[in-house]
VMD Tcl script that draws the C-alpha trace (Angstrom):
set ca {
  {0.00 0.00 0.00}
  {1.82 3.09 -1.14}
  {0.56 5.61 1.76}
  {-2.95 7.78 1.96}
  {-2.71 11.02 -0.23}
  {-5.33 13.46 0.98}
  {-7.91 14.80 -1.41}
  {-7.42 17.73 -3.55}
  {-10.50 20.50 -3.13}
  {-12.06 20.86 -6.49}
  {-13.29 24.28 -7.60}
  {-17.11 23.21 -7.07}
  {-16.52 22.30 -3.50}
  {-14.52 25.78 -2.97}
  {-17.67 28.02 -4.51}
  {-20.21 25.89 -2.22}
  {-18.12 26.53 0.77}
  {-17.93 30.08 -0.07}
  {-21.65 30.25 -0.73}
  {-22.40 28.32 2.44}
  {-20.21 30.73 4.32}
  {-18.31 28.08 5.89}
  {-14.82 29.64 5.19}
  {-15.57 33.58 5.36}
  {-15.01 33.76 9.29}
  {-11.50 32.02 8.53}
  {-11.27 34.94 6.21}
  {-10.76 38.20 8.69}
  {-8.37 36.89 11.21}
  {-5.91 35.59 8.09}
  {-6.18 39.01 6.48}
  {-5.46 40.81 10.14}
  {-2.38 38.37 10.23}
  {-1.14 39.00 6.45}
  {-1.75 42.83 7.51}
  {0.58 42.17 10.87}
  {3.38 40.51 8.93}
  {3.04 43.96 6.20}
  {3.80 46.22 8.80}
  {6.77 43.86 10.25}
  {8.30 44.11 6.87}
  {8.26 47.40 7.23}
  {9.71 48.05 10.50}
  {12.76 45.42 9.55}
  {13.05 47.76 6.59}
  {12.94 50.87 8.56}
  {15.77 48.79 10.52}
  {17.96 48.11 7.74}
  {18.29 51.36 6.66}
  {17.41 53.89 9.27}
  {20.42 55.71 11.37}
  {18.55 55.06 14.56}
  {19.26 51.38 14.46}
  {22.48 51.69 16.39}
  {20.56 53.28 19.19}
  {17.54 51.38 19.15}
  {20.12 47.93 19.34}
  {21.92 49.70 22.13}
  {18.43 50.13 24.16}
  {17.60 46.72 23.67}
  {20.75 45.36 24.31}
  {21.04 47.67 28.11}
  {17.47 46.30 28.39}
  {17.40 43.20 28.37}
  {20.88 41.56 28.28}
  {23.24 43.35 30.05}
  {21.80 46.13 31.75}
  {24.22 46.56 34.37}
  {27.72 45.81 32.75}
  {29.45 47.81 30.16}
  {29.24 44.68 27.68}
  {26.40 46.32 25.01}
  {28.64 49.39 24.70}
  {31.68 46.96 23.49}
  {29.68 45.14 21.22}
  {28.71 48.30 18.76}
  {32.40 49.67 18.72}
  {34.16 49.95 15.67}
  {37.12 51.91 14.64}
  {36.66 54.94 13.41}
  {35.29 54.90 9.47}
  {34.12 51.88 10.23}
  {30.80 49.73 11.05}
  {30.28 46.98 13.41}
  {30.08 43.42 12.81}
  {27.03 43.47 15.08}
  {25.01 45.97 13.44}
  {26.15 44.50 9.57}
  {24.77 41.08 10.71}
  {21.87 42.97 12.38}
  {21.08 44.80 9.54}
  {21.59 41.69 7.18}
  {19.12 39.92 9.17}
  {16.48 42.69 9.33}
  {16.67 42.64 5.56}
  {16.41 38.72 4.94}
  {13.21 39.51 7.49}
  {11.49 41.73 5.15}
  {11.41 39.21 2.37}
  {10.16 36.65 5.07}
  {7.78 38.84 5.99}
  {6.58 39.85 2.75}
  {5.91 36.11 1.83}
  {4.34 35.27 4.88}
  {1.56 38.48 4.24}
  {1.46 37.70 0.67}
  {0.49 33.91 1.70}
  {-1.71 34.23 4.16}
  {-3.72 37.48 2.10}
  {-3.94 34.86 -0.70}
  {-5.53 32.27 2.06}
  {-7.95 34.42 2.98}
  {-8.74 36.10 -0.73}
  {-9.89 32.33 -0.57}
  {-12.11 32.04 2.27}
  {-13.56 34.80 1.89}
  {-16.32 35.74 -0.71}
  {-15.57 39.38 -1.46}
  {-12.41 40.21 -2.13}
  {-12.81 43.87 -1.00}
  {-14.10 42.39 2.72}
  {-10.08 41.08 2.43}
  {-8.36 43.57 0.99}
  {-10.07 46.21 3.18}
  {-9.30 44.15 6.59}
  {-5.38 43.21 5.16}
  {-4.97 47.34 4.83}
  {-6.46 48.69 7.61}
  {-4.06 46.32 10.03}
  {-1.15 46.88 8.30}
  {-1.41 50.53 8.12}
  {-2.64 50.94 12.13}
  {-0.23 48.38 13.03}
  {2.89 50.20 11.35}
  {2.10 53.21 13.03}
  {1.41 51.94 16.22}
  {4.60 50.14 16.16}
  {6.68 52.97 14.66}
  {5.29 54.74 17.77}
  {6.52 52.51 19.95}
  {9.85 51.27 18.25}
  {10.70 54.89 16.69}
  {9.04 57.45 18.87}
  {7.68 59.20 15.29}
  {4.87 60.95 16.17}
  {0.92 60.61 15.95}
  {-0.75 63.27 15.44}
  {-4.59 63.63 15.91}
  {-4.29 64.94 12.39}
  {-2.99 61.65 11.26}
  {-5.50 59.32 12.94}
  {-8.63 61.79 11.59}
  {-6.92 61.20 8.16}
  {-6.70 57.37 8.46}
  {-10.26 57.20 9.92}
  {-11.36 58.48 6.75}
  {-8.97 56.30 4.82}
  {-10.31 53.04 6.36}
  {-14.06 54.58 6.42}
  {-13.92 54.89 2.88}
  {-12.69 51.55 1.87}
  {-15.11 50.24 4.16}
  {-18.14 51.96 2.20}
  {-16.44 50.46 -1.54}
  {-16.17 46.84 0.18}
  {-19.69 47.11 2.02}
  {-21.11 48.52 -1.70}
  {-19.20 45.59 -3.37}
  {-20.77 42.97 -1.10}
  {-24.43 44.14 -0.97}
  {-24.20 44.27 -5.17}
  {-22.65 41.10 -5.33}
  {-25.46 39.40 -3.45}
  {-28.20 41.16 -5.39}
  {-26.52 39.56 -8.14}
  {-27.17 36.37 -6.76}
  {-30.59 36.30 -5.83}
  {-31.62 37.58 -8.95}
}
mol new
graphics top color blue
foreach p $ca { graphics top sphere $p radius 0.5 }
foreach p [lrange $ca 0 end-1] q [lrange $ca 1 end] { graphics top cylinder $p $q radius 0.2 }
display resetview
C-alpha cells in the first residue's frame, strides 16, 4: 500500500463553501495576520536602513541583556570609518526579514482572498491592520509621532474603503438572488 494522499478541493466544493459561508469567518483573522506581517516588513526595513538602528540595538541590548555591565557598549564599537560586525549582521538579518515577511503576508492574504467571498471584505481588513499596526509600532519602536491629524486622516482612509467593500458585497449578493 503506497501511503494515503489526501484529497485535492475541487473548484465546485470551494464556490459551495464560499456560498455556504463556511470559510468567510477564517477569512478576517488571516487578512489581520497578512496585515501584521506587512507592517513587520516594514519596520525590519525601517531597521535596515534607518540611522537610529544603532541606538535602538543599544536600548535593547542595556534592556534586556546586560543592563548593568558595560558589555552592550563593546559590542557596537568599531574603529573609526568603520561599522560593526554586530550591526552589519543585524542589519543583514532585518533585511532577509522583510522578504520573510513579505511572503508570509502575501500567503496568508492569498488564504484568505480564498475564504472569503468578497475580495474587498479582504483587501479592506489586510490594509487597515497593516497601516494601524505600522504606526502603532513605529510609535513605539521609533518614537515618530501621531498626530490627531494623522489618525482623523486614516479614519477616513479606512471609512472609505469600508463603504467600496460594504457597496461591493451588498451588489454582489443582489446579483445572486436575482
Amino acid at each position: 500500500m503506497s501511503g494515503h494522499r489526501p484529497r485535492k478541493t475541487t473548484a465546485a466544493t470551494r464556490k459551495r463553501n464560499a456560498a455556504s459561508g463556511s470559510g468567510s469567518t477564517a477569512a478576517i483573522p488571516t487578512a489581520i495576520l497578512a496585515g501584521t506581517f506587512a507592517a513587520l516588513a516594514s519596520v525590519f526595513a525601517k531597521l535596515t536602513l534607518d540611522a537610529r538602528t544603532v541606538d535602538f540595538l543599544h536600548n535593547a541590548c542595556n534592556t534586556f541583556l546586560a543592563p548593568t555591565t558595560p558589555y552592550c557598549t563593546s559590542l557596537f564599537i568599531a574603529k573609526e570609518g568603520e561599522t560593526s560586525p554586530v550591526i552589519v549582521a543585524v542589519r543583514s538579518a532585518c533585511f532577509a526579514l522583510i522578504f520573510i515577511c513579505n511572503a508570509a503576508m502575501w500567503t496568508l492574504f492569498t488564504k484568505a482572498l480564498n475564504r472569503s467571498r468578497s475580495s474587498a471584505t479582504v483587501t479592506v481588513v489586510n490594509s487597515a491592520a497593516n497601516f494601524c499596526l505600522t504606526a502603532v509600532l513605529g510609535y513605539l519602536l521609533f518614537s515618530e509621532p501621531l498626530a490627531l491629524q494623522w489618525w482623523f486622516g486614516a479614519s477616513l482612509i479606512v471609512i472609505g474603503s469600508v463603504l467600496v467593500s460594504s457597496d461591493e458585497t451588498s451588489a454582489s449578493s443582489k446579483t445572486k438572488s436575482d
